[in-house]
C-alpha positions as CSV (number, residue, x, y, z in Angstrom):
1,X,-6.8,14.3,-2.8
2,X,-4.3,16.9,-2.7
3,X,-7.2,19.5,-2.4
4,X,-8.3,18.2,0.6
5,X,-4.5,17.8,2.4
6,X,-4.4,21.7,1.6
7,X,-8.1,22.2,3.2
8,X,-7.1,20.1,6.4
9,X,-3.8,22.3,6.7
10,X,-5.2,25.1,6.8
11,X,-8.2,24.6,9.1
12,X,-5.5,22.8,11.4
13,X,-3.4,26.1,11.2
14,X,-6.9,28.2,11.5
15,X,-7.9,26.0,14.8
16,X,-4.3,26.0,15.8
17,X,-4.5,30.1,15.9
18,X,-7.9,30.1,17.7
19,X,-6.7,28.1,20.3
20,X,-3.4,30.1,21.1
21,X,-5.8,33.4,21.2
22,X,-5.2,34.3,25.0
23,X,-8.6,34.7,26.8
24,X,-9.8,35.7,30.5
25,X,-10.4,31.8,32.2
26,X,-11.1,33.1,35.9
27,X,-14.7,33.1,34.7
28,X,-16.5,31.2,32.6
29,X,-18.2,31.5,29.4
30,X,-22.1,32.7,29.4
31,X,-22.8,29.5,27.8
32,X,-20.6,27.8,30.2
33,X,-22.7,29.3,33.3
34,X,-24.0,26.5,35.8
35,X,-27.7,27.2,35.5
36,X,-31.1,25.3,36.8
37,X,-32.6,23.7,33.7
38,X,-36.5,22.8,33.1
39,X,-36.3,19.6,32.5
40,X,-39.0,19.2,29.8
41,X,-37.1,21.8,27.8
42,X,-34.2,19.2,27.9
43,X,-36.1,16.5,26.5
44,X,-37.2,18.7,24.0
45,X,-34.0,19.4,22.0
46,X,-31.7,18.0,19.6
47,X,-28.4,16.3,20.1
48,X,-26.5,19.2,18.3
49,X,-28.3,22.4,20.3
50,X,-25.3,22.8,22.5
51,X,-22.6,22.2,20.1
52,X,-24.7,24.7,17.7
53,X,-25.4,27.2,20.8
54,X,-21.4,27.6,21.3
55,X,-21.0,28.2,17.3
56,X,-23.3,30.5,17.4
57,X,-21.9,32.6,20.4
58,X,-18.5,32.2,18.5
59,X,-19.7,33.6,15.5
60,X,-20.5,36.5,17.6
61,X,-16.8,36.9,18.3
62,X,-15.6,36.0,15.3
63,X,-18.0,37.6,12.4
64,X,-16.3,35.6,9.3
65,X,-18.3,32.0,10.8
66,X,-20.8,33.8,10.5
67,X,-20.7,35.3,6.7
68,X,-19.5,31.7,5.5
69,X,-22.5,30.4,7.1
70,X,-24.9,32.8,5.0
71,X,-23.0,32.1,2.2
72,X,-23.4,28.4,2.3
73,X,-27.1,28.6,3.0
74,X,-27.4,30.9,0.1
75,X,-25.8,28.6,-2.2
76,X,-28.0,26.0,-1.2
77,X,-30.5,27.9,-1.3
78,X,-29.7,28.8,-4.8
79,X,-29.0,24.9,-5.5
80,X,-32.6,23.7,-4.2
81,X,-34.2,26.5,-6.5
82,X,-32.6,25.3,-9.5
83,X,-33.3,21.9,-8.9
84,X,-37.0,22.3,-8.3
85,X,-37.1,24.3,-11.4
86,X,-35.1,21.3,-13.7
87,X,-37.7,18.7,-11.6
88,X,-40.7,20.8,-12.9
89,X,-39.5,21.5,-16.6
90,X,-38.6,17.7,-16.9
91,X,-41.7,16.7,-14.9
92,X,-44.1,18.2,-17.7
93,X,-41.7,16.6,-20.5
94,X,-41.8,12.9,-19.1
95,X,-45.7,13.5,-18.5
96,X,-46.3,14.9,-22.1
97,X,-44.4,11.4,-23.5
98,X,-46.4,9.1,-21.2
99,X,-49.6,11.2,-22.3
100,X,-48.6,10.5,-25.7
101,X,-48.1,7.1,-25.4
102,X,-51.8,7.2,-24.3
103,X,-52.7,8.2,-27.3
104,X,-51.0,6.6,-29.3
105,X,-52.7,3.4,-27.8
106,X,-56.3,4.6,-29.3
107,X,-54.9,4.5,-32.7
108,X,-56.5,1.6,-34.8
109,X,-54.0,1.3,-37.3
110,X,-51.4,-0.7,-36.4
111,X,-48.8,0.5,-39.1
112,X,-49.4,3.5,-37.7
113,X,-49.5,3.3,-34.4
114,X,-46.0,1.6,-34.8
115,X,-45.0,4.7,-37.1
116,X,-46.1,6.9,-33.7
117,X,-44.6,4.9,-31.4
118,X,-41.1,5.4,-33.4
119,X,-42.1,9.7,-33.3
120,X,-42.5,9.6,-29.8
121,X,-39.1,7.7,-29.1
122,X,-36.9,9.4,-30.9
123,X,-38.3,12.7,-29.8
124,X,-37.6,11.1,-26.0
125,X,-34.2,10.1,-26.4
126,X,-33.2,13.4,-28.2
127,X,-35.0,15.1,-25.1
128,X,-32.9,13.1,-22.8
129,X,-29.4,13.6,-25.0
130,X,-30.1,17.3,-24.5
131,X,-30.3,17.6,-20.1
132,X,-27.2,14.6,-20.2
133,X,-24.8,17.5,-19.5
134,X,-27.5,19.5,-16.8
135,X,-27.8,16.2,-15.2
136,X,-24.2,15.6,-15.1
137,X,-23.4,18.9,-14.1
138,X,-26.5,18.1,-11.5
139,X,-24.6,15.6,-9.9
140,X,-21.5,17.5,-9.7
141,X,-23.0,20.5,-8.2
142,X,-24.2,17.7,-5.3
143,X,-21.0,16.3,-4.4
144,X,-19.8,20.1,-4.3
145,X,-22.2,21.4,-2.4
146,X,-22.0,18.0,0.2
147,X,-18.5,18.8,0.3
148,X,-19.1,21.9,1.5
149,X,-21.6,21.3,4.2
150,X,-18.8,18.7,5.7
151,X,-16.1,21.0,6.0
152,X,-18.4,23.4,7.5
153,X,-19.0,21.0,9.9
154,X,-15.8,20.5,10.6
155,X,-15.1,23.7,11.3
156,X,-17.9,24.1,13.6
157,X,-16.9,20.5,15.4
158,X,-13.0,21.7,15.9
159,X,-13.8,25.5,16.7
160,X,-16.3,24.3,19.3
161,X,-14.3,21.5,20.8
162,X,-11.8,24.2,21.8
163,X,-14.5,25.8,24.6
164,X,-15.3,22.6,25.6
165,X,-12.1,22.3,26.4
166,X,-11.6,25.3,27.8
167,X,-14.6,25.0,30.1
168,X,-13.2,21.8,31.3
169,X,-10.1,23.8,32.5
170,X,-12.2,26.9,34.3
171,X,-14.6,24.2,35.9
172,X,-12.8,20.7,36.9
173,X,-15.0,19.0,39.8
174,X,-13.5,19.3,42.7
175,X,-13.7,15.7,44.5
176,X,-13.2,17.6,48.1
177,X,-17.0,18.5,48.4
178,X,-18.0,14.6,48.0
179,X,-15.4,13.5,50.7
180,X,-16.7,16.3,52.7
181,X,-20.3,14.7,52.4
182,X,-19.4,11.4,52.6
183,X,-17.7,12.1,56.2
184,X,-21.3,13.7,57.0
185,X,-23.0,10.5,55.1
186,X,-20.8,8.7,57.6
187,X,-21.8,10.2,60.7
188,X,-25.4,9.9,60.2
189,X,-24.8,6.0,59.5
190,X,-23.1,5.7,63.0
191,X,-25.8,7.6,64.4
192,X,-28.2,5.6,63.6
193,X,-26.3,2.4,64.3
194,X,-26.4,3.6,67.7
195,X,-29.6,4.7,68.0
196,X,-30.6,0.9,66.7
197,X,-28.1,-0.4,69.4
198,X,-30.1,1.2,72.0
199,X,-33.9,-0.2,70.6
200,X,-32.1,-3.1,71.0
């Protein structure tokens, strides 16, 4: 708990800092630029394309986003490859037992069999004593690495937040173009009041 007070502190002071950095608003950002969109190319993407299209220009201005980025996605990189290998070298151990158990079911002999069956068991659960600390270590290396991800998300939501406000500031509506129209919208309605009056 009081790891994570320390990791909110300082990515409050870090956002904090980010913020106060003293940028030109008289024109917006090129992500923040009023453009004419396809609309099948809208329907098209994800939820998170614009928040992760602002990161992304961010880590452009500020390089460490982008090495912490690379370094997460090597360690889970690394992660997934170490899993896969534990998966495959436990995969032909569990399939060697239940092959062996096979076997062991052809055997006539009861007395035997029995004697077998006893073999194969013990040999299973001294298998399974030996990975207890891999898989514990497994599961470990999982919350770690989730941890990681949601902090990095974090930063990304907070950091990105920040222009969002900021392009709310550059580029407020202003209301006086719709009162402008609805004078003209107006007009035409009397218009063609009028015009009725006179069919009549």
């Amino acid at each position: 708990m009081k790891n994570n007070v320390i990791k909110i502190s300082i990515l409050l002071v870090s956002v904090f800092i980010f913020s106060c950095k003293k940028k030109d608003k008289a024109k917006p950002e090129s992500f923040m630029e009023e453009k004419v969109l396809d609309v099948s190319s809208i329907t098209k993407r994800t939820y998170s394309d614009m928040l992760d299209n602002i990161f992304n220009e961010l880590q452009e201005e500020y390089p460490q986003f982008d090495k912490i980025e690379k370094e997460i996605d090597l360690l889970k990189k690394m992660r997934n490859d170490s899993n896969a290998y534990f998966l495959k070298y436990n995969g032909h151990n569990e399939t060697y037992y239940n092959v062996a158990n096979l076997h062991i079911e052809q055997i006539t002999d009861s007395v035997l069999k029995s004697r077998m069956h006893l073999l194969i068991d013990s040999s299973k659960r001294s298998y399974y004593e030996s990975i207890q600390s891999y898989r514990f270590y497994n599961s470990q290396l999982d919350t770690a690495i989730a941890e990681l991800n949601d902090w990095f998300e974090v930063l990304k939501i907070t950091t990105t937040l920040n222009k969002i406000h900021e392009y709310q500031q550059v580029n407020q509506f202003d209301t006086s173009s719709l009162i402008k129209l609805k004078d003209k919208v107006n007009i035409a309605a009397g218009s063609l009041d009028s015009l009725i009056k006179i069919l009549d």
